[in-house]
C-alpha positions in Angstrom: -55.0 129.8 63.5 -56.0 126.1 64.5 -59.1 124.3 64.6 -59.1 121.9 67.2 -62.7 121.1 67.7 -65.8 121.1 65.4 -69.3 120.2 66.8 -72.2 119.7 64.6 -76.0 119.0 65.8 -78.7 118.5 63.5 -82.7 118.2 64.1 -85.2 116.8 61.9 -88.4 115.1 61.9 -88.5 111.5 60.5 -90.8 108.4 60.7 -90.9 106.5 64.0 -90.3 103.1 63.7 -92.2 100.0 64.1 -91.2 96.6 65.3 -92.5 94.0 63.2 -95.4 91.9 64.1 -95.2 88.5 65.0 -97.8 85.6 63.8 -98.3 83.5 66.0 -100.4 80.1 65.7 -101.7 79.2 69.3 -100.7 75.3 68.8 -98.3 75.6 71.6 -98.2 71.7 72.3 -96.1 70.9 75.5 -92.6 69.4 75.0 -92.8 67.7 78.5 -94.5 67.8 81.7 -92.5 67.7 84.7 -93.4 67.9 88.7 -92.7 71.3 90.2 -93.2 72.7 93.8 -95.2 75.4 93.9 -96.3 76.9 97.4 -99.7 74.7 97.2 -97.2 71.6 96.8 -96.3 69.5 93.7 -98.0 70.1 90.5 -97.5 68.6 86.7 -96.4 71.5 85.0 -96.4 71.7 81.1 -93.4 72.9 79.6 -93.6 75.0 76.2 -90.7 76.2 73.9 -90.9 79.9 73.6 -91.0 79.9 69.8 -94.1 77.0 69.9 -96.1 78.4 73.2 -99.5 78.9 73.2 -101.3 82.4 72.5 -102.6 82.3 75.9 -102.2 79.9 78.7 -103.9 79.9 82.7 -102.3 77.7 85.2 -99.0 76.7 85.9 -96.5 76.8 83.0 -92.5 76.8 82.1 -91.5 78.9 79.3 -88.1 77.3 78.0 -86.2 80.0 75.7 -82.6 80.0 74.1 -81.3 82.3 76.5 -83.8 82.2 79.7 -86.8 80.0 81.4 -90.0 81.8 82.2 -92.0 79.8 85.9 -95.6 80.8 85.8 -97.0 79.7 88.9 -100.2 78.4 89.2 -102.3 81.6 90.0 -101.1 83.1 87.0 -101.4 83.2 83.5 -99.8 84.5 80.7 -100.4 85.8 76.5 -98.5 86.7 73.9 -99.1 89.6 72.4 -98.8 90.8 68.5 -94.6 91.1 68.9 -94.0 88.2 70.6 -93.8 89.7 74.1 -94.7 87.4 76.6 -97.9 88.9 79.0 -98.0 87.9 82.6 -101.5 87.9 84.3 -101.7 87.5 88.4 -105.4 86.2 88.3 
């Protein structure tokens, strides 16, 4: 006789986890401003680092990260909420 196969499934409850939270300052001071076209034309658009923008922000904005850039136009706004997830608003 030969085994060739053994299959084992096991169920059981356990705690779901939680991200941590994120604390976040709201300082967000612009590292630049720079001239973007939008649809309504040209506007002076402030440009945050991800890891220093603001806890919330209306208006035109670029979101500069490590790996991406985040354009919020200027009929939008955006948040962050308590993970560090950045909120788009269409106002």
């Amino acid at each position: 006789m030969e085994i060739v196969n053994v299959r084992l499934r096991v169920v059981a409850p356990r705690a779901k986890p939680s991200p941590p939270k994120v604390k976040k300052e709201g300082k967000g001071k612009p590292v630049e401003y720079r001239k973007v076209l939008f649809e309504e034309g040209l506007e002076k658009t402030p440009v945050y680092r991800r890891e220093d923008s603001p806890v919330e922000h209306e208006g035109a904005a670029i979101i500069d990260g490590n790996d991406s850039a985040i354009v919020v136009s200027p009929d939008m706004s955006f948040s962050v909420d308590g993970y560090g997830d950045i909120v788009l608003h269409i106002t």
